[in-house]
Backbone as a ProteinNet text record, in pm:
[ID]
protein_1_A
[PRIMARY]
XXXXXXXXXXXXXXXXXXXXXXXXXXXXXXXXXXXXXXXXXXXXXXXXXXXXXXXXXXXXXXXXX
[TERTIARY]
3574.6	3443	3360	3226.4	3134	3101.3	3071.9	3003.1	2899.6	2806.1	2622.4	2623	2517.5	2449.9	2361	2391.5	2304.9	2146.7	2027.7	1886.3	1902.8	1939.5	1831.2	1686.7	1664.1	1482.4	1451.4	1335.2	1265.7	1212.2	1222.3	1153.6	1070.7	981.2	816.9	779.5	807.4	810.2	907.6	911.9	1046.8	1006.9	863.6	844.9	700.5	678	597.9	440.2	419.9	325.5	310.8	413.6	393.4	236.2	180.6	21.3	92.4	-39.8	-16.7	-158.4	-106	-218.7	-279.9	-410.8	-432.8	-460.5	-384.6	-385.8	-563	-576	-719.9	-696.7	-780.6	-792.8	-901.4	-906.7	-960	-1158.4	-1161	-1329.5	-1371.8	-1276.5	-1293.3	-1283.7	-1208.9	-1190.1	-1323.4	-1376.3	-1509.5	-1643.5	-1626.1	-1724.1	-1732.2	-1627.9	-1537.7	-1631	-1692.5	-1732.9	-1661.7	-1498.5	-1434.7	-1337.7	-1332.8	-1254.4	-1124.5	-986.5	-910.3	-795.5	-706.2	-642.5	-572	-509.7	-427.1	-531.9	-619.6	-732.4	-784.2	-788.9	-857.9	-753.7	-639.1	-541.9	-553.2	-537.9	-543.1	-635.3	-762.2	-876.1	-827.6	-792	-779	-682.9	-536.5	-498.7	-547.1	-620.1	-674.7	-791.8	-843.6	-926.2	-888.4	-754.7	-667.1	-696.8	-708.3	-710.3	-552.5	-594.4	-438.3	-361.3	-416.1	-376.7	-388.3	-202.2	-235.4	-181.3	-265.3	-263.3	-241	-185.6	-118.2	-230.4	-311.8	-378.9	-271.8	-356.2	-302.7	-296.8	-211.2	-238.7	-331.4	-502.7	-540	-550.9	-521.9	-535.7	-643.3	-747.4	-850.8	-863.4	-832.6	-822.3	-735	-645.4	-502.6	-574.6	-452.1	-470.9	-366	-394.4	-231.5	-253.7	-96.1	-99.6	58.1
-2341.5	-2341.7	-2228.5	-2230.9	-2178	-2063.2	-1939.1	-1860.1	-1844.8	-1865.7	-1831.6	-1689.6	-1723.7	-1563.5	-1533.1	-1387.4	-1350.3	-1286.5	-1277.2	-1234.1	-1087.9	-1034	-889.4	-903.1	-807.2	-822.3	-678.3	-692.8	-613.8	-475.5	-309.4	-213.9	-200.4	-235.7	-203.9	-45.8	-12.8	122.3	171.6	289.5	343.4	412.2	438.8	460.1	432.1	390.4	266.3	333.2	498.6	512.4	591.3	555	554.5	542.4	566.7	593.1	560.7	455.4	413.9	454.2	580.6	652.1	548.6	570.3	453.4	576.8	506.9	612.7	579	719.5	701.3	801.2	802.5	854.9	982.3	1052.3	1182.5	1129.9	1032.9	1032.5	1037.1	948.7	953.7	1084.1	1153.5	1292.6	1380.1	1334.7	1388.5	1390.6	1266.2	1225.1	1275	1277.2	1320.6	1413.5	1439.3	1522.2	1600.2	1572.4	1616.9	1679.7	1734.9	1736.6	1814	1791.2	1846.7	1877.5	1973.9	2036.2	1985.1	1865.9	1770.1	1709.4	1658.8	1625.1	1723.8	1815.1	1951.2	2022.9	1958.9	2002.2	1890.1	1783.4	1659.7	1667.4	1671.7	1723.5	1822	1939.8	2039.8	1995.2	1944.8	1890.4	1753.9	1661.9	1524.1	1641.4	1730.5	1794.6	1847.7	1869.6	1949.7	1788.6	1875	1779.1	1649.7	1553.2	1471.8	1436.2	1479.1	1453.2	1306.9	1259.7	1116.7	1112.1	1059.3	1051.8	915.1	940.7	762.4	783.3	888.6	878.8	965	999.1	1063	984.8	982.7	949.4	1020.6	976.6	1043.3	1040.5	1150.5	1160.1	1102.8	1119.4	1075.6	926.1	837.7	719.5	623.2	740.9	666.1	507.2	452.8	327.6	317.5	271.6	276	135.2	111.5	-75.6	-114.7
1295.9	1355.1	1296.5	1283.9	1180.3	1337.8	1278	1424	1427.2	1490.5	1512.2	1456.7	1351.4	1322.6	1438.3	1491.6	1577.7	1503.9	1594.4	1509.7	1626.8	1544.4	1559.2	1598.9	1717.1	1703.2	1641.1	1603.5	1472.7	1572.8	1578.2	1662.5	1579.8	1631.2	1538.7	1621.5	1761.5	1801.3	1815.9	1852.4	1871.6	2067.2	2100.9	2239.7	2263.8	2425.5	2420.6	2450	2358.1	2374.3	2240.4	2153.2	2015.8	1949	1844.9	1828.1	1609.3	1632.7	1463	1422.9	1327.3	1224.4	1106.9	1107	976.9	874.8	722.6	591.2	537.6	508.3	472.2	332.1	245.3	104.8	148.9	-17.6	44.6	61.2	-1	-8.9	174.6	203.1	419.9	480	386.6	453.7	439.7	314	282.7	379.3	405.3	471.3	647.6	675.4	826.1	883.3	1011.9	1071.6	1125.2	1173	1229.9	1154.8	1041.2	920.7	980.2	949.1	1055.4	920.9	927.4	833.9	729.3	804.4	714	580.7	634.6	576	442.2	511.3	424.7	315.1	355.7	236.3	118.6	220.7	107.9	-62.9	11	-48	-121	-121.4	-211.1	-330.5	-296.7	-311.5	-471.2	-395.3	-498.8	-558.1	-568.7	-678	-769.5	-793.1	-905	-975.6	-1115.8	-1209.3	-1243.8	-1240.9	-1253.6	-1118.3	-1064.5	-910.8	-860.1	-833.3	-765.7	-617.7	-500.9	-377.1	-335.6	-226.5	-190.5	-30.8	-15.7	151.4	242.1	333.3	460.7	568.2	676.7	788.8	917.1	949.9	1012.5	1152	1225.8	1363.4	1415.4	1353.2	1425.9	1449	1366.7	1310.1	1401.9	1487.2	1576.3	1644.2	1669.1	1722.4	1795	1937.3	2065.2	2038.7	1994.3	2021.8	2107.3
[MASK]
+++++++++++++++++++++++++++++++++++++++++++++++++++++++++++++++++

């Protein structure tokens, strides 16, 4: 007799007031009124010449889902 594969379910959170940062690039950081440190490194950071950035995750930006 063949045995049922069991399905795993997928934790998309890990606690149920978890907060998903959206990655933003440094030009958003530029623009930011609220410019907040992470941000402000980034920036220093993508101005060195040759500099490649994949984005930050910003606080401000959070989304509770």
């Amino acid at each position: 007799m063949a045995k049922a594969k069991k399905i795993k379910k997928k934790v998309t959170r890990q606690h149920p007031n978890q907060l998903n940062l959206k990655i933003v690039t440094s030009t958003t950081c530029q623009v930011c009124k609220q410019q907040c440190k992470r941000g402000l490194q980034y920036m220093e950071k993508m101005s060195q010449p040759g500099a490649i950035g994949y984005g930050v995750p910003c606080i401000l930006t959070r989304d509770k889902k």
